[in-house]
C-alpha positions in Angstrom: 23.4 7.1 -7.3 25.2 6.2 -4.3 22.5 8.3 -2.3 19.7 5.9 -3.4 21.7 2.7 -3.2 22.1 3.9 1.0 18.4 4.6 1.2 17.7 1.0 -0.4 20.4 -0.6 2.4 18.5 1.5 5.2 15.3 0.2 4.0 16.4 -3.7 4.0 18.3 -2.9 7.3 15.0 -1.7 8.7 13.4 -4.9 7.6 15.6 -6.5 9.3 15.0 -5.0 12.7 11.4 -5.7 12.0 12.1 -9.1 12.0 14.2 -9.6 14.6 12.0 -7.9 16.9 9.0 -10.2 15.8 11.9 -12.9 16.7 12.6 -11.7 19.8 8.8 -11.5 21.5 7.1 -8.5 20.1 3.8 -9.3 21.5 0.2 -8.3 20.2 -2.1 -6.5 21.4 -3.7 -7.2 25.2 -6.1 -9.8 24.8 -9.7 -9.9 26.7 -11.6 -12.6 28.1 -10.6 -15.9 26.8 -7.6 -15.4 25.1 -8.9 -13.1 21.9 -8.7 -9.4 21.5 -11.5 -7.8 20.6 -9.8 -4.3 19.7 -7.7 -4.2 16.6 -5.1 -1.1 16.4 -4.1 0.4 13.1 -2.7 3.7 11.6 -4.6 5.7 9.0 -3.8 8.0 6.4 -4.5 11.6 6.7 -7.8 12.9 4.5 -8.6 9.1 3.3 -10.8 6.7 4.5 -9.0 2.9 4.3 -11.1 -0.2 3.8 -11.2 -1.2 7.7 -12.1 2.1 8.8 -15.4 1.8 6.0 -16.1 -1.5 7.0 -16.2 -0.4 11.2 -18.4 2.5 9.8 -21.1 -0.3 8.2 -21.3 -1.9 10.9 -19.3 -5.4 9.4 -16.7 -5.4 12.1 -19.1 -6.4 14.8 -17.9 -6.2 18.3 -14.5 -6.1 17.1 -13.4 -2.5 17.2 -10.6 -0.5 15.8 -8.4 1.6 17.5 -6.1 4.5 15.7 -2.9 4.7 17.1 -1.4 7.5 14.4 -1.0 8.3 10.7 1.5 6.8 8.6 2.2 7.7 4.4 4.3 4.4 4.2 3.6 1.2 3.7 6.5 -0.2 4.7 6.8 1.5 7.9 3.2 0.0 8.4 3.8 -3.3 8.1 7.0 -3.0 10.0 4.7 -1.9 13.1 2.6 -4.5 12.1 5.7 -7.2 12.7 6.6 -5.5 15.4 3.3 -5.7 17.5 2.7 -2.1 17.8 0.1 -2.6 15.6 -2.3 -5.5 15.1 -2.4 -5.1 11.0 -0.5 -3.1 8.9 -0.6 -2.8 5.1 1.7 -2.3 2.1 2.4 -2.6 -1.7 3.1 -6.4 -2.3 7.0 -6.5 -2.8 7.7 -4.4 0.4 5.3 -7.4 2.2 7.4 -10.1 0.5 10.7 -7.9 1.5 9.3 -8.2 5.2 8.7 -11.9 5.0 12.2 -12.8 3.1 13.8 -11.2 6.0 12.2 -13.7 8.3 9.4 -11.8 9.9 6.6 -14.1 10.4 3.9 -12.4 9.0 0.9 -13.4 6.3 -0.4 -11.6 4.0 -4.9 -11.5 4.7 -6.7 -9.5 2.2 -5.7 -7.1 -1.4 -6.9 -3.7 0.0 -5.7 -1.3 -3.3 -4.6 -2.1 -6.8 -4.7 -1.1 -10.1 -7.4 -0.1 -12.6 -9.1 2.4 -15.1 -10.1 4.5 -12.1 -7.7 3.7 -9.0 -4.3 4.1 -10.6 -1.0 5.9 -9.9 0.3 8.3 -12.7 3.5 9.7 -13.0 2.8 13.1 -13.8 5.1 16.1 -15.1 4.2 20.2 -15.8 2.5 20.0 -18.8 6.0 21.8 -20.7 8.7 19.7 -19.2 11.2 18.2 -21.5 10.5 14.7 -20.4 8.9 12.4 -22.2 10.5 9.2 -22.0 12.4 6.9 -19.6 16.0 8.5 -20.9 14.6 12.1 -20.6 14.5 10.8 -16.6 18.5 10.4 -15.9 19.3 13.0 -13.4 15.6 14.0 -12.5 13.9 14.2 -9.0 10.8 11.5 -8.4 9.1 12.4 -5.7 6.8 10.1 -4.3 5.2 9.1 -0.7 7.8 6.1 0.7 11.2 4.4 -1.1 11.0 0.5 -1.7 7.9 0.3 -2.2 4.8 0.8 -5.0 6.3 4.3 -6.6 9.7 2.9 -6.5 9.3 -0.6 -8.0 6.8 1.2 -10.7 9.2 3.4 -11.9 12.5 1.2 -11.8 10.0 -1.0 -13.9 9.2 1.4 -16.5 12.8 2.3 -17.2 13.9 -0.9 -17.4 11.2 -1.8 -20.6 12.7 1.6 -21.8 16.1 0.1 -22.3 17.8 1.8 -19.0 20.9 -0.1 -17.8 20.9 -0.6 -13.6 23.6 2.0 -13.9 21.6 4.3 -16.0 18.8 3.5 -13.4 20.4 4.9 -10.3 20.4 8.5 -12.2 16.8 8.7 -11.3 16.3 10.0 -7.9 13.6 8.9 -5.8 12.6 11.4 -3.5 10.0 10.9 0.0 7.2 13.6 -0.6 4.2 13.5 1.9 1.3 13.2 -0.8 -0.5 16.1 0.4 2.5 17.9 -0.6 3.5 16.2 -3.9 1.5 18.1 -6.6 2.4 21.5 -4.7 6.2 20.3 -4.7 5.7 19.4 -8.5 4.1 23.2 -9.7 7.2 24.6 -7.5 9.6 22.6 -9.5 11.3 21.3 -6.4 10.7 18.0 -7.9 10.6 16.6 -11.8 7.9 14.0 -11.2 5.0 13.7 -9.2 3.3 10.8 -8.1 0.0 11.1 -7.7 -2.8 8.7 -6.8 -6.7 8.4 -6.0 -8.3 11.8 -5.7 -5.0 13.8 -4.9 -4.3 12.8 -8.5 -7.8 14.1 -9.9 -7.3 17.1 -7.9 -4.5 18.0 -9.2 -5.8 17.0 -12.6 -8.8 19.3 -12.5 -6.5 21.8 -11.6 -5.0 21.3 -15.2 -1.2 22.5 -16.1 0.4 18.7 -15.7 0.1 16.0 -17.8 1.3 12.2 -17.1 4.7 10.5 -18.3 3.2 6.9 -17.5 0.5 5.0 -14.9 1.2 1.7 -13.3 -2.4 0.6 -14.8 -0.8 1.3 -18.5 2.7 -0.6 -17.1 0.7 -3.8 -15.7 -2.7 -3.8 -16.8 -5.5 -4.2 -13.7 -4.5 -5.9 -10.6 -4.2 -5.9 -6.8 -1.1 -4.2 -5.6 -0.9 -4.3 -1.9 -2.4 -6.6 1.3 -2.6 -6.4 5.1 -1.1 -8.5 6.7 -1.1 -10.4 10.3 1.7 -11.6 12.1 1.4 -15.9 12.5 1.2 -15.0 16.3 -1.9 -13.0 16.2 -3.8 -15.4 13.6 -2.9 -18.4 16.0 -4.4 -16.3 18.9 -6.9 -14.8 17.4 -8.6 -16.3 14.5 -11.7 -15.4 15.2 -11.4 -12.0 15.2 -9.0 -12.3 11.6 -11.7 -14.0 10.4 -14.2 -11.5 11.1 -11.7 -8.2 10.2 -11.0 -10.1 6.7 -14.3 -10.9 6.0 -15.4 -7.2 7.0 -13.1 -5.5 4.8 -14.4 -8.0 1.6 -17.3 -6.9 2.2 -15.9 -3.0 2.2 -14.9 -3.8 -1.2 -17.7 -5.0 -2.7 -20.1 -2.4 -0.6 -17.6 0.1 -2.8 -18.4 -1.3 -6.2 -21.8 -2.0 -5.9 -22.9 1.5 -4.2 -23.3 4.2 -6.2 -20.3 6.3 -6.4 -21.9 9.7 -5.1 -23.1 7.8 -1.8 -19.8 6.5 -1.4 -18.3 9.7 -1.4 -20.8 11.2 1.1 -20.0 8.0 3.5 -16.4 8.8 3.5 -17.0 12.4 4.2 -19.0 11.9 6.9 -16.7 9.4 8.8 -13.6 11.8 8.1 -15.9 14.8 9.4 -17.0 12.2 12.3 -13.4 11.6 13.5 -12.3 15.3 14.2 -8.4 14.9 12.7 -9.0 18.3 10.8 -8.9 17.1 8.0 -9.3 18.5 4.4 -12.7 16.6 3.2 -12.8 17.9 -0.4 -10.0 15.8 -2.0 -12.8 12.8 -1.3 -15.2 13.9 -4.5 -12.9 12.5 -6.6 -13.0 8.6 -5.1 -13.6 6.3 -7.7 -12.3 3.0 -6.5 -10.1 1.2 -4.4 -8.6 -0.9 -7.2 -8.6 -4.1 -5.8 -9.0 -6.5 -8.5 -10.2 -9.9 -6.9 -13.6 -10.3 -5.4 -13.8 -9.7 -1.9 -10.0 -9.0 -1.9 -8.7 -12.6 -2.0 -5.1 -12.7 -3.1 -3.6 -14.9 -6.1 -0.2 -16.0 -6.2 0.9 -14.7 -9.1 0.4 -11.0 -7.4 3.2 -12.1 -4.9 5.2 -13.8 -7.4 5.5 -11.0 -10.0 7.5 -9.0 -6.8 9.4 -12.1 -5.8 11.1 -12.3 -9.3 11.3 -8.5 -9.6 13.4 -8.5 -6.0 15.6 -11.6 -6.4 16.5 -9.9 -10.3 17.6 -6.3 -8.4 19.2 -8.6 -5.8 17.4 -7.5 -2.8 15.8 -11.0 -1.8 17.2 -14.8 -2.1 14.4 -15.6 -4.9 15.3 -19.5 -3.6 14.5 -18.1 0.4 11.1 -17.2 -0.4 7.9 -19.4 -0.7 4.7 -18.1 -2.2 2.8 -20.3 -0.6 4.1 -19.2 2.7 3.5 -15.4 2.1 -0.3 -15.4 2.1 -3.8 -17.3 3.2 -7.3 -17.0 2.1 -8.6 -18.6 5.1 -10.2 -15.9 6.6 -11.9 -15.0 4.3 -15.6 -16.0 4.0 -14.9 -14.9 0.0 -12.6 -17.5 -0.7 -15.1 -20.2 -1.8 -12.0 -22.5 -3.3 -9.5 -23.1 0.0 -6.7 -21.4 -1.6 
């Protein structure tokens, strides 16, 4: 659809800007004494409790603090603020990172903070009597899901492509921007076709009954790490210190998550949302089962950022032959990585 091949040119055009404001002097945040900041500012996501907002609630952060600037439901938009310097990390689904990074912004990618698994997975979910049922039952049909060019979007032009879609055929299916609080109401309403739905807005709307899924990226992929925060090179030069002790902190988030019973996890995350006053709905948060990141301590691989570097250069939105691997990511603050990588 020529609608969806404008949003995908705004989206790389954005990318752009990102970078060339990085280029240009976006500076980080106001350092203290000596050179390093010791207060690292972030955006959040409405009702949910992200991995460096845990780990500053256990106490792993230290004296570094966090400060919340906003709420964001894109990834992309957070690592663009992230490149940008109005933030001091941002974090995204792994192709919209190494999107960012072909289009010259210097960032690196620090720690996996979501992925994939048996329990932290994002479904594609339809009223349980809707016609479709395959990828060709999707031509024409509305997706909704929380941002375009990023984790919904890649998912989906992934599972029609193994069901035999031509690109042409695959510009029928409209992606659609749905807040996620909104998505499963949008779905019952039948403003949309598809709804995706992840972490506990997805069991909530499961125990709600009356949908049932087309397809899950865990089913697509198997288990892995889908998205990272990143740093921009500026910041980790400055401050390495402080990256070291925000990337170690949020390993240790993730592993705090798996190796705590579930029901004390959930009761930590309620109190810290209740503890912030952003009136916010708590209940959604009984249905936490995992973050999904599949790594220990959330070190990255390679392969997780060269699965989207072939995926982007074959849809033509990246030079596969501009990007480095290597160059996209670094272990080396975290206190996980026993190996160097």
């Amino acid at each position: 659809m020529a609608a969806k091949a404008s949003t995908r040119r705004q989206f790389l055009s954005l990318l752009t800007l990102s970078a060339a404001a990085v280029s240009c002097g976006a500076s980080a945040t106001a350092t203290s004494g000596g050179g390093r900041t010791k207060t690292l500012r972030y955006q959040g996501w409405a009702g949910q409790v992200t991995l460096p907002e845990l780990a500053a609630d256990l106490g792993y952060l230290g004296d570094v603090k966090l400060k919340w600037v906003g709420n964001t439901i894109s990834g992309p938009q957070d690592i663009q603020s992230a490149a940008t310097g109005q933030t001091d990390f941002g974090g995204a689904f792994n192709g919209a990172v190494v999107k960012l990074a072909a289009n010259n912004a210097p960032i690196k990618a620090v720690i996996s903070y979501y992925g994939a698994d048996k329990h932290a997975y994002n479904g594609f979910y339809v009223l349980a009597d809707s016609p479709i049922r395959s990828p060709r039952d999707l031509l024409g049909a509305k997706v909704g899901m929380n941002t375009l060019g990023a984790h919904s979007e890649a998912m989906l032009d992934i599972y029609l492509q193994r069901g035999g879609l031509s690109r042409k055929d695959r510009e029928e299916v409209e992606p659609l921007v749905v807040p996620p609080v909104n998505t499963e109401q949008s779905l019952r309403q039948k403003q949309i076709d598809v709804a995706v739905l992840g972490g506990v807005l997805r069991d909530k709307a499961l125990a709600a009954g009356g949908i049932r899924p087309l397809f899950t990226d865990y089913e697509l992929l198997g288990a892995f790490s889908a998205g990272t925060f990143v740093m921009t090179d500026r910041f980790l030069k400055a401050n390495p210190d402080t990256a070291r002790t925000f990337v170690t902190a949020v390993g240790r988030a993730i592993e705090w998550s798996r190796a705590t019973p579930r029901a004390e996890v959930i009761d930590r995350m309620t109190e810290i949302v209740e503890k912030r006053g952003r009136n916010e709905d708590t209940a959604p948060l009984k249905y936490w089962k995992s973050y999904g990141v599949a790594e220990k301590g959330g070190l990255i691989t390679g392969k997780e950022l060269q699965l989207w570097i072939d995926w982007l250069a074959e849809r033509g939105d990246i030079d596969k032959g501009g990007v480095s691997r290597a160059d996209l990511y670094t272990n080396e603050y975290n206190a996980s990585d026993k190996s160097g990588n």
